[in-house]
Structure formats: C-alpha cells, structure tokens
Residue frames as qw, qx, qy, qz and C-alpha x, y, z in Angstrom:
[[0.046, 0.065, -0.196, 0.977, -37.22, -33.81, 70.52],
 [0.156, 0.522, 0.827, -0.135, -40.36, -33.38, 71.95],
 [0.132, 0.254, 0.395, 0.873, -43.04, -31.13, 70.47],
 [0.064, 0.483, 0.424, -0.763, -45.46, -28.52, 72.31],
 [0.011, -0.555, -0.583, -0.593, -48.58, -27.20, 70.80],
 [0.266, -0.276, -0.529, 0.757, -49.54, -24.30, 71.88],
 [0.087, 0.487, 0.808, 0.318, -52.48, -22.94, 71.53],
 [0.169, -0.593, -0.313, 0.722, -52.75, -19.68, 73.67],
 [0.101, 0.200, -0.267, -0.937, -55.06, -17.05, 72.06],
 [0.301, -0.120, -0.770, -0.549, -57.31, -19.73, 70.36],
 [0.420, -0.122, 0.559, -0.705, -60.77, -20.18, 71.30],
 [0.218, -0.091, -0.948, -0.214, -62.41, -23.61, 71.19],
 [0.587, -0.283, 0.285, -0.703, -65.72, -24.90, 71.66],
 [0.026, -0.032, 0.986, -0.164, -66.89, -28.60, 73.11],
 [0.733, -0.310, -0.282, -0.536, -70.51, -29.55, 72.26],
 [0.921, -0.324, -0.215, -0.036, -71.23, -32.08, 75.12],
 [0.607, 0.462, -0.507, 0.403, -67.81, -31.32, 77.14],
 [0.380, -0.652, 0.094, -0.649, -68.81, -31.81, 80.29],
 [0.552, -0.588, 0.570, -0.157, -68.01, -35.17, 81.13],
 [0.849, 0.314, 0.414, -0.098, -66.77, -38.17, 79.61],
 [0.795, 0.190, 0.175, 0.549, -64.89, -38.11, 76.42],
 [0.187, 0.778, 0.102, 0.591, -65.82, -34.34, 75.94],
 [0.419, -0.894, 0.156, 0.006, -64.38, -33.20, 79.46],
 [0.800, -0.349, 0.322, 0.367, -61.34, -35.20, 78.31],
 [0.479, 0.618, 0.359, 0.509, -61.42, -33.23, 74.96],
 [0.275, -0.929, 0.073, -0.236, -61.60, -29.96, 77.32],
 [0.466, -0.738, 0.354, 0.336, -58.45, -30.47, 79.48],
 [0.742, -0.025, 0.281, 0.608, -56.49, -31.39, 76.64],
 [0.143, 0.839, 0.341, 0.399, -57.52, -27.94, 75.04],
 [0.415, -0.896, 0.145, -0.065, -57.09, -26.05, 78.41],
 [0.726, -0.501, 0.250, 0.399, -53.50, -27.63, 78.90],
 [0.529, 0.275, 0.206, 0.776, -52.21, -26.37, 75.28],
 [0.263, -0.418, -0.193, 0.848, -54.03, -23.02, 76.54],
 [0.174, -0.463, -0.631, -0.598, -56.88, -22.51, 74.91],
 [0.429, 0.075, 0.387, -0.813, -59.72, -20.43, 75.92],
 [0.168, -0.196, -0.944, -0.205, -62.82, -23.50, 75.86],
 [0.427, 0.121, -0.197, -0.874, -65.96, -23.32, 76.09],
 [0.107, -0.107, -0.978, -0.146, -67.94, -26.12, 76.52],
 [0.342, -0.031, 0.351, -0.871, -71.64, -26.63, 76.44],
 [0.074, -0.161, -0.977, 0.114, -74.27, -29.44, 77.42],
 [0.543, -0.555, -0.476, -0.412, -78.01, -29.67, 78.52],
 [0.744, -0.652, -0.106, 0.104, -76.47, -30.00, 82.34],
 [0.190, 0.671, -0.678, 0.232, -73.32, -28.53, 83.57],
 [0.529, 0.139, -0.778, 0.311, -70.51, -30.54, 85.05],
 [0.637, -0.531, -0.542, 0.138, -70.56, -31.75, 88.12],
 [0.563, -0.652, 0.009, 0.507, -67.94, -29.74, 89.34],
 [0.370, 0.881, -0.055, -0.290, -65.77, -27.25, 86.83],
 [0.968, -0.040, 0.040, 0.244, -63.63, -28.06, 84.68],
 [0.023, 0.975, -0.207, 0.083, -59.94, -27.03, 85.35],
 [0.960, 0.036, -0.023, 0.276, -56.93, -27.25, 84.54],
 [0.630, 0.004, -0.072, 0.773, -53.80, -26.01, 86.39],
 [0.154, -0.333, -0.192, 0.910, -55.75, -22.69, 87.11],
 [0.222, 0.316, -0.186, -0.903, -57.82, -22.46, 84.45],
 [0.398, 0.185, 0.853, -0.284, -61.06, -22.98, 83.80],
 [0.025, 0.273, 0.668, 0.692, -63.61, -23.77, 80.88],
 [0.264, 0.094, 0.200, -0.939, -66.35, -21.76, 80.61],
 [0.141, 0.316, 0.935, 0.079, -69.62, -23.59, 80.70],
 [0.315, 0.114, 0.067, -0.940, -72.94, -22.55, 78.93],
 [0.494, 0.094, 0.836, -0.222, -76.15, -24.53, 79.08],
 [0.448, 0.359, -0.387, -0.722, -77.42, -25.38, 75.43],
 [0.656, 0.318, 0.512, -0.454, -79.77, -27.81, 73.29],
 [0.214, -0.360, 0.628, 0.656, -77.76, -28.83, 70.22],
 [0.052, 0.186, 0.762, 0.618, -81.10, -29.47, 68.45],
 [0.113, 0.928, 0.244, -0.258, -82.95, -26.08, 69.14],
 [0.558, 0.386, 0.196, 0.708, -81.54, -24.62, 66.16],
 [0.141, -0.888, -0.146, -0.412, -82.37, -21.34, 67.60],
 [0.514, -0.855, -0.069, 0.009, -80.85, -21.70, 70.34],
 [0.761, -0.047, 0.170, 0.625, -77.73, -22.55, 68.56],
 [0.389, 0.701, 0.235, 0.550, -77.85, -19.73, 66.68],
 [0.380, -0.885, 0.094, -0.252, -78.35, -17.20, 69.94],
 [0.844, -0.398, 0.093, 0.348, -75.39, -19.53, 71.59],
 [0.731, 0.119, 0.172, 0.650, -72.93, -18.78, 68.64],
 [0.382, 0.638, 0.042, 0.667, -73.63, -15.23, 68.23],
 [0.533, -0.802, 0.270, -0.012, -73.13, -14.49, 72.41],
 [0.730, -0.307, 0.308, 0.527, -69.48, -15.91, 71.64],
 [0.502, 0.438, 0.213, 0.715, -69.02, -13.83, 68.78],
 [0.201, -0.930, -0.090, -0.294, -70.08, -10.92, 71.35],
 [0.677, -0.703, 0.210, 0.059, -67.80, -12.21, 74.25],
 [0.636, -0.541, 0.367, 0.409, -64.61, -13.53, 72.20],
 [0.211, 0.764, -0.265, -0.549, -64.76, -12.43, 69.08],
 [0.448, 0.565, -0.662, -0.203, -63.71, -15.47, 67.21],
 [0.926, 0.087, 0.185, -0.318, -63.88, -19.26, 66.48],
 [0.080, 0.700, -0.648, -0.290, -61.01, -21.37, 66.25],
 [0.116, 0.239, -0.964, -0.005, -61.76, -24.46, 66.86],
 [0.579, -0.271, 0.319, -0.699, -65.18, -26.34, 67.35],
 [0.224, 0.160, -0.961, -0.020, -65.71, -30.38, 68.37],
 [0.761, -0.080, -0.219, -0.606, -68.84, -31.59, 67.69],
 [0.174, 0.270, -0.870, 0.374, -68.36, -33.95, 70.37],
 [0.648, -0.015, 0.409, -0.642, -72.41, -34.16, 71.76],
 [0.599, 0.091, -0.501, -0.617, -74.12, -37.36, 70.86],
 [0.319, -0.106, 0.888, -0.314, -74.91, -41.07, 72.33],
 [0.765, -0.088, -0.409, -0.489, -77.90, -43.60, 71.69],
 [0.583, -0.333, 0.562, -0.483, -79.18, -45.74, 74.25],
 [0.122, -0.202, 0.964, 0.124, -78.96, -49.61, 73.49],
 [0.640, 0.356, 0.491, -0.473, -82.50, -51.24, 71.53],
 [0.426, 0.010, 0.850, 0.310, -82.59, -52.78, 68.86],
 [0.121, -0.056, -0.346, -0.929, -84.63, -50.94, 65.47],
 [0.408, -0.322, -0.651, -0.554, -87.51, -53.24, 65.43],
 [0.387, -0.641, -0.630, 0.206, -88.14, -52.89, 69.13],
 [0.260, -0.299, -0.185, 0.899, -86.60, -49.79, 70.12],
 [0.270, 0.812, 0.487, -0.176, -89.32, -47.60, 67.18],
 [0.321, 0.782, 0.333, 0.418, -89.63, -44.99, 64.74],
 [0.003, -0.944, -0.009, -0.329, -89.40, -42.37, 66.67],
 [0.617, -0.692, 0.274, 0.257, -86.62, -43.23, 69.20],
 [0.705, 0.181, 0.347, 0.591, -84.30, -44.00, 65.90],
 [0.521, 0.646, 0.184, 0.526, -84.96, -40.68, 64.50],
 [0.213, -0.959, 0.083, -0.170, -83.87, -38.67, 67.72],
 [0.837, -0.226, 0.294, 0.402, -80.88, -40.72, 67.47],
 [0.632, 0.439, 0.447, 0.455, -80.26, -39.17, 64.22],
 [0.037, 0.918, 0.079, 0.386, -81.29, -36.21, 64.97],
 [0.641, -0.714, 0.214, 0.186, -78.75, -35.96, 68.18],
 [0.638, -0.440, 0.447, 0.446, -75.88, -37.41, 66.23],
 [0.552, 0.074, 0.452, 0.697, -75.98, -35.95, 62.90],
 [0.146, 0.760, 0.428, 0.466, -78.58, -33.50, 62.09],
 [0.340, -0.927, -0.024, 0.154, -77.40, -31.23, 65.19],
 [0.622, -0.393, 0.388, 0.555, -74.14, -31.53, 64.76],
 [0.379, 0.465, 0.466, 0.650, -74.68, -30.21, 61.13],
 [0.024, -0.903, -0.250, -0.347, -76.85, -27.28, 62.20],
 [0.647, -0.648, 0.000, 0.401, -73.52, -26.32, 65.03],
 [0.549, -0.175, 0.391, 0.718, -71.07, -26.69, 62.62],
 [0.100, 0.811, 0.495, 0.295, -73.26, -24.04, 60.45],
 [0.337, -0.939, -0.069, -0.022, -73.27, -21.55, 62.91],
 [0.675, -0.513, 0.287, 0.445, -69.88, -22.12, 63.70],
 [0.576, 0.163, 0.503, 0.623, -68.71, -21.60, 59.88],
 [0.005, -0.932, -0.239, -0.272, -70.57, -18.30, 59.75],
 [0.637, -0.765, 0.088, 0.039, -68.07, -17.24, 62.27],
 [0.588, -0.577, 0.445, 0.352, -65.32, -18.59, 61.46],
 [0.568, 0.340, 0.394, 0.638, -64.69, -17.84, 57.43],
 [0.096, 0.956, 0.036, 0.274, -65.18, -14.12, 58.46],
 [0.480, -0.812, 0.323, 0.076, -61.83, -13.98, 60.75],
 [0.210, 0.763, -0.609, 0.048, -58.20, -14.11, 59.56],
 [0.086, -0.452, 0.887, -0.045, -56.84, -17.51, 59.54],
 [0.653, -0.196, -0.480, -0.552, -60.35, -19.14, 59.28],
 [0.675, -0.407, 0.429, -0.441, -60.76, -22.08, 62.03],
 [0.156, 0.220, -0.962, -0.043, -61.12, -25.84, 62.35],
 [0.727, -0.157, 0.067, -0.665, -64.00, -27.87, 62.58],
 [0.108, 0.166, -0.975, 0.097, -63.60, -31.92, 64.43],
 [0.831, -0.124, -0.187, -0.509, -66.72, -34.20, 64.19],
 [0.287, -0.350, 0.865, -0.215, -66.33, -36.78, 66.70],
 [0.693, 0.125, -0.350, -0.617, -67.19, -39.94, 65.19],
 [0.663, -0.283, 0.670, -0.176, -67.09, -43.89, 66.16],
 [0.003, 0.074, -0.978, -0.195, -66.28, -47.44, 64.56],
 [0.455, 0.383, 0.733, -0.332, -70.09, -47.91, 64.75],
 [0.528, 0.770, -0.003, -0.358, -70.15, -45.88, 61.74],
 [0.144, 0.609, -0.739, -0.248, -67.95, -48.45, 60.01],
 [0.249, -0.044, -0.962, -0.105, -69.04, -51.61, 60.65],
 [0.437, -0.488, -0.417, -0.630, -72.46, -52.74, 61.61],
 [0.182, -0.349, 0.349, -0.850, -73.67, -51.25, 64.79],
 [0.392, -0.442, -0.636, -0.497, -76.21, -53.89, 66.41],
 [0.394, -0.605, -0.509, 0.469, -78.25, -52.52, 69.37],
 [0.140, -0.661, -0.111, 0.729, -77.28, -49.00, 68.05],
 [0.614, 0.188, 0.609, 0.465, -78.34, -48.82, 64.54],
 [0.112, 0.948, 0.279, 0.104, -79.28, -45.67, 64.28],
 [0.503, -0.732, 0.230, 0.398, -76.31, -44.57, 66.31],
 [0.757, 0.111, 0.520, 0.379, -74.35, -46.37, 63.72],
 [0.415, 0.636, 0.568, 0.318, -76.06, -44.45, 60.59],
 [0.208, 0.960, 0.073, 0.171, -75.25, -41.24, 61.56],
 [0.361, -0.760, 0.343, 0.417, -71.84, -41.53, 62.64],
 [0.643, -0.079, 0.497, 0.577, -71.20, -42.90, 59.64],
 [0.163, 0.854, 0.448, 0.211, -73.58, -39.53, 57.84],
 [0.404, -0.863, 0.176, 0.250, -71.21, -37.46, 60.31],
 [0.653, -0.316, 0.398, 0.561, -68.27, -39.05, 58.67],
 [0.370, 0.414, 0.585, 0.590, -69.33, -38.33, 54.92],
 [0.091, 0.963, 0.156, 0.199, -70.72, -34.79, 55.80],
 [0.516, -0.730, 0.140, 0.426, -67.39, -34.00, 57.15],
 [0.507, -0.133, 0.501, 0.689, -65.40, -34.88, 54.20],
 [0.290, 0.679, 0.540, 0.403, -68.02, -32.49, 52.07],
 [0.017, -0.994, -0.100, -0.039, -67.87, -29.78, 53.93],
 [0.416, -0.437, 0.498, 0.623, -63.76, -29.86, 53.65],
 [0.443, 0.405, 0.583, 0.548, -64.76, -29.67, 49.73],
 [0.150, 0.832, 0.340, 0.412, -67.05, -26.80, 50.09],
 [0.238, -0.970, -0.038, -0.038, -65.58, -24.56, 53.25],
 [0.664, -0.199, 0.218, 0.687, -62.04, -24.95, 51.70],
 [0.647, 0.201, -0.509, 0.531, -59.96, -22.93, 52.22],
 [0.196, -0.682, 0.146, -0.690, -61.15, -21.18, 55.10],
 [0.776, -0.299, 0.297, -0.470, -62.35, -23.87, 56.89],
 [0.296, 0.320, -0.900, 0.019, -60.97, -27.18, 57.90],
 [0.607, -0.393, 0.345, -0.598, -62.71, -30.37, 59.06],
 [0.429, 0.238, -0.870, -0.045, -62.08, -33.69, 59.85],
 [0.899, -0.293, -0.149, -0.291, -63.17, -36.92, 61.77],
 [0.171, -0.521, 0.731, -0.407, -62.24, -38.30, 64.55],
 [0.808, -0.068, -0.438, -0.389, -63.29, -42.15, 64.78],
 [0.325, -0.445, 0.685, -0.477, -63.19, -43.57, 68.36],
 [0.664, -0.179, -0.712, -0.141, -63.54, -47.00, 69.66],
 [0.643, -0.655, -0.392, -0.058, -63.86, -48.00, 73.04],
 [0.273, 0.458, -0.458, 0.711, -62.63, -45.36, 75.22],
 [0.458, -0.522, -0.629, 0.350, -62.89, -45.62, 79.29],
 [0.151, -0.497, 0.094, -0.849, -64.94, -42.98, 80.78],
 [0.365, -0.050, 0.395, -0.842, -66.78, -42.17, 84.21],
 [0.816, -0.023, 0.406, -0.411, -69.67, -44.62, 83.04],
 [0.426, 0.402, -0.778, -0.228, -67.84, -47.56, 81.21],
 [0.113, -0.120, 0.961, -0.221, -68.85, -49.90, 83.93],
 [0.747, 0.330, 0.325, -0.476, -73.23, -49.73, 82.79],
 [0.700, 0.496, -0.428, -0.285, -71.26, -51.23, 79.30],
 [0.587, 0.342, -0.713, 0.177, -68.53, -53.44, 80.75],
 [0.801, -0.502, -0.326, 0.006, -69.25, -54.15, 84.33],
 [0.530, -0.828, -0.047, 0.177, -66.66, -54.22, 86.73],
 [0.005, 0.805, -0.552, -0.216, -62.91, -53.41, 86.73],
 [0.570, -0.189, 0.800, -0.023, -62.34, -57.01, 85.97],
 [0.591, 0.480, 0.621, 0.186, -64.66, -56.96, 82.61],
 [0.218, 0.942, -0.040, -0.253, -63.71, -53.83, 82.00],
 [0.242, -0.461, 0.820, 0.237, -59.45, -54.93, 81.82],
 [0.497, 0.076, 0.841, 0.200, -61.09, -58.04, 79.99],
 [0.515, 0.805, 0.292, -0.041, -63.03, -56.07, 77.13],
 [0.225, -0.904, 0.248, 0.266, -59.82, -54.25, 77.12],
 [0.426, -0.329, 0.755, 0.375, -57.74, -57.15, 75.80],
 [0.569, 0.680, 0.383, -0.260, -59.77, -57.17, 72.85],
 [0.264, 0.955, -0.133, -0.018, -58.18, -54.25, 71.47],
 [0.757, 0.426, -0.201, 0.453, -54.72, -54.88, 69.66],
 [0.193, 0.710, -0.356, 0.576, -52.84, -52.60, 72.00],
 [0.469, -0.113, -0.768, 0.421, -54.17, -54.20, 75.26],
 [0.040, -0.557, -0.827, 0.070, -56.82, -51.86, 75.78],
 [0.218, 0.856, 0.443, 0.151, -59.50, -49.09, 75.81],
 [0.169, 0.606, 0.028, 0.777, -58.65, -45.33, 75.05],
 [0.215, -0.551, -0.530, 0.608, -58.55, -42.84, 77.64],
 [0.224, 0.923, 0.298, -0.096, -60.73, -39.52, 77.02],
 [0.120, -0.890, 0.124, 0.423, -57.48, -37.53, 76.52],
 [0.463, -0.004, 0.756, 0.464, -56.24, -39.21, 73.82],
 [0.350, 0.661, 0.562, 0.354, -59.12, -38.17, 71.67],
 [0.158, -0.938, -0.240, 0.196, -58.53, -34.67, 73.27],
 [0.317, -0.327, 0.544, 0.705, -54.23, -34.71, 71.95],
 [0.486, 0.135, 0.723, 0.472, -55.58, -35.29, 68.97],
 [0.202, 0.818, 0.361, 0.400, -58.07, -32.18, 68.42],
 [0.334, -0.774, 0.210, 0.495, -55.14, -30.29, 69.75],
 [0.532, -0.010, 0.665, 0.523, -53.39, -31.60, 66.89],
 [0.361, 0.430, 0.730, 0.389, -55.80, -30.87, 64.81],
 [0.377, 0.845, 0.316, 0.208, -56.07, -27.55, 65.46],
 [0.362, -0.640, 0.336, 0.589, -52.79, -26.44, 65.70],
 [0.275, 0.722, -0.519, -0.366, -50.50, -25.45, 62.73],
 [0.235, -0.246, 0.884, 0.322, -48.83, -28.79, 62.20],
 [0.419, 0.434, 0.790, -0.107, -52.26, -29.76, 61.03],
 [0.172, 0.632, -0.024, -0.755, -52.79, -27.09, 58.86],
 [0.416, 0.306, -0.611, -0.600, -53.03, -28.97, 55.20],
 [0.051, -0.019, 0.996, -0.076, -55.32, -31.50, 56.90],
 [0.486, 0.210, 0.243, -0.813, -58.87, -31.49, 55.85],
 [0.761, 0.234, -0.503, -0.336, -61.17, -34.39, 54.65],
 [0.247, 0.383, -0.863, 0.216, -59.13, -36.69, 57.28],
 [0.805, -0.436, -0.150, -0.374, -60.67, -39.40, 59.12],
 [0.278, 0.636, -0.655, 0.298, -58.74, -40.37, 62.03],
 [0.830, -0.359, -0.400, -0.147, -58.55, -43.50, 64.09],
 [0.051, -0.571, 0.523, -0.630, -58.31, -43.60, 67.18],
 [0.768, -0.320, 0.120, -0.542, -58.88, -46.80, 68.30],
 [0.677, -0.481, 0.536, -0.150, -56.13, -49.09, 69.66],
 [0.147, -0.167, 0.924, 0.312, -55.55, -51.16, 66.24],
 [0.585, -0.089, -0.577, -0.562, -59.58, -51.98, 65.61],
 [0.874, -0.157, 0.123, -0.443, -61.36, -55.00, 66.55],
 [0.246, -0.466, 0.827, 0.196, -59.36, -58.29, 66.84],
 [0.598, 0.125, -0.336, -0.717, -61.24, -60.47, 64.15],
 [0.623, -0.391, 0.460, -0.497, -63.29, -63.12, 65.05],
 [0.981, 0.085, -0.144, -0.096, -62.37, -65.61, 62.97],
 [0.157, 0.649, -0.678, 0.307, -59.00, -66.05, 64.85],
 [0.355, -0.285, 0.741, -0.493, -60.23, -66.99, 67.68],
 [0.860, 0.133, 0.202, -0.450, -62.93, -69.14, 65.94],
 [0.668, 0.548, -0.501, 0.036, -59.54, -71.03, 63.35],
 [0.933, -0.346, -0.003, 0.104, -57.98, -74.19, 64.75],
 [0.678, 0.426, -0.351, 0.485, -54.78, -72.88, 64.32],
 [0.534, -0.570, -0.277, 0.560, -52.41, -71.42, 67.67],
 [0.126, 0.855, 0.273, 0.422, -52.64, -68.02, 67.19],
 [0.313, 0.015, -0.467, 0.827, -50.99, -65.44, 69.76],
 [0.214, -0.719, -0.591, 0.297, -53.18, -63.90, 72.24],
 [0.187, 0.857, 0.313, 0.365, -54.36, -60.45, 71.76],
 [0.179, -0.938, 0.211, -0.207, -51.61, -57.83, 72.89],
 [0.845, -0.458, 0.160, 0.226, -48.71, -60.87, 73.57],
 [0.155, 0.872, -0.378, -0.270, -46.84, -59.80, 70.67],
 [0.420, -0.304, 0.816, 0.253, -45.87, -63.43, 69.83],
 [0.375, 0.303, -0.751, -0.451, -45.92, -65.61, 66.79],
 [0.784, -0.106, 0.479, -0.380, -47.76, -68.61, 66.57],
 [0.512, -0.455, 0.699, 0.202, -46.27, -71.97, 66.37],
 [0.628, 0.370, 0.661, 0.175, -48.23, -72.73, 62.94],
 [0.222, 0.061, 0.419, 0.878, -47.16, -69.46, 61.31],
 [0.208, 0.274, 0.120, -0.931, -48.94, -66.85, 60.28],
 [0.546, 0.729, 0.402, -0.096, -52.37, -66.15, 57.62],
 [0.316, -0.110, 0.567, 0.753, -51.87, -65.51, 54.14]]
C-alpha cells in the first residue's frame, strides 16, 4: 500500500534552496504541501514551483547573524510558526589546506558549520514556543566521514555538523527534533565542473553500488520523511543517503575476479571473508 505524507499546514524553511540539491529539497516539500520558504544570497533563476505553487524566496546571508535573526523573526510575523528547517546552505571550493590558506579554510567552516549553528538557533527560539515543537535536518556529506582531500575543511565541518546535530537532539528534546542527512554524490545543474561530460558523469556513476549518483529529490523525500509524523521518535539519526557508499578500492586493486560494480553477480573465485 502506498503511503502519502502530507504535509499541508506545515511551514518549512531551505537555507540555500534555490538550486541544486536545495531546490530539489524545495519541490519535494511543495509536493507534500508545505508552505517553503527558501533563502540564498541570489534568488533562483526562475521560481520555484510546483503544480501551482510556489516557494517563497527571501534574500539572506547565513553568516550575518543579524541578519538571521531579522530573517527568522519576519517569518514569525508572516506565518506564525516553524515546522521544519534544512540547513541545506554550504559548499567549499576545491584547494588543498596547505595551498588553499588560513583564511579560505576558516570561511569554509564558517559557511558549513558555524552558520548553520547560528540558523538552527534562531529557528529553535521559534519553534519550542508552538504546539507540537518542529524539526530541525542538517544536511551533511560522506566528506565528513572519511577523509575529504581537496576539501578539508569542507570535510571538518560536515563532520562538526554531524556531532552538533546529535547534541542538540540531547538538549532540544523533546520539543525539538534533529537529525542528519549524509549525502554522497548527487547529480545537480553543475555536476559536469566535477565530472565532465554525460559520459564521465554515467562513468563516476558506476562507482556507486546502486549504479549511480542521487538525484536532488531523493534527499528532498527524505526531509519530508523526516518531518512528517512517521518520523516522529526520530532524533539523533544520521541518515545515508548515498547509493551503498564508496565501492572499496582494494577490490579493484585484488587479483581475484570480482563482479563489476552494480552487475549483481558473483565472482568465479568466491567471495571475501
């Protein structure tokens, strides 16, 4: 039997939902019928919308703490309430530590963990005064799991993102839920400056146990999920979302006949023990 979430009434916000994973986090929102919110340094290109209805875009600085502050309490003017918010802003351009510098590492940090802390704030002010409390989803990544080179900074605070998540389920229980979302390689709008063409894209693709990358709405079911009802005794959760992992490299590197990633066969020398 299938199962509908429905979300009508609730009102979500999207740091960074404008394009990419977080516009793919936004229609899935808008299709259970949420009211969304989403807000960026730049709006979208175009609005987003789905089936008639559209998120509402507002232009913000996730690390002017002021300006968060002024952001969250115009939404507590206009909708009264905070059901859901997905810390979904962040990135880090590719450099290595010892070339890239000091100071480009620590606005990494500061983008992908120290804003995201000073949102979800604001956002918890809000939402443990209102009846039913809310939900709070930190988008996070495999980089914050294993080691991260070219993005080590990146790395360090998703993996700061992950461990302040599961604290603040300790302290803003029971009002407040919040969990992690951990993403691997999902295809967006600029996958091809990482993977080239459609050809290396499909071929990064087999990588991934399933046979290949995520699409943005996938991560976007899932913070439906998460703030719906079925989800309701979930808090503390990290949740992957990322095709099976990484296929390890010492398969491919063992003389033995292995199956190819995603063929679903056996190989003729048997499995590892």
């Amino acid at each position: 039997m299938a199962v509908t979430i429905d979300l009508a009434g609730r009102v979500a916000v999207v740091t960074g939902g404008t394009r990419g994973v977080g516009a793919g986090i936004t229609r899935a929102l808008l299709t259970a019928g949420a009211e969304v919110v989403i807000c960026a340094r730049r709006a979208p290109d175009e609005p987003i919308e789905v089936d008639g209805r559209t998120a509402h875009f507002e232009s913000l600085d996730i690390r002017d703490v002021d300006a968060v502050g002024a952001f969250f309490a115009r939404l507590r003017r206009s909708h009264g309430r905070l059901d859901l918010l997905v810390n979904n802003a962040g990135g880090s351009p590719y450099g290595l530590i010892a070339e890239a510098g000091q100071r480009r590492a620590a606005r990494v940090v500061e983008l992908n963990l120290i804003a995201p802390m000073s949102v979800s704030l604001s956002a918890y002010e809000l939402m443990r005064q209102q009846e039913g409390g809310g939900s709070i989803v930190m988008v996070g990544s495999v980089s914050g799991t294993r080691p991260s080179p070219g993005t080590g900074p990146y790395g360090a605070a998703k993996a700061g993102l992950e461990n302040l998540a599961r604290t603040l389920a300790v302290e803003w229980a029971p009002a407040v839920r919040v969990n992690t979302l951990v993403l691997g390689m999902v295809r967006t709008e600029l996958s091809h400056l990482h993977y080239g063409d459609e050809e290396g894209i499909a071929a990064v693709g087999r990588t991934v146990p399933l046979g290949r990358m995520a699409e943005p709405v996938e991560a976007g079911d899932a913070c439906v999920f998460l703030a719906s009802g079925l989800a309701e005794y979930i808090s503390g959760a990290s949740i992957a979302i990322h095709g099976g992992g990484e296929r390890p490299a010492f398969l491919d590197a063992a003389n033995v006949n292995q199956p190819s990633p995603g063929t679903g066969r056996a190989g003729t020398t048997g499995g590892l023990r």
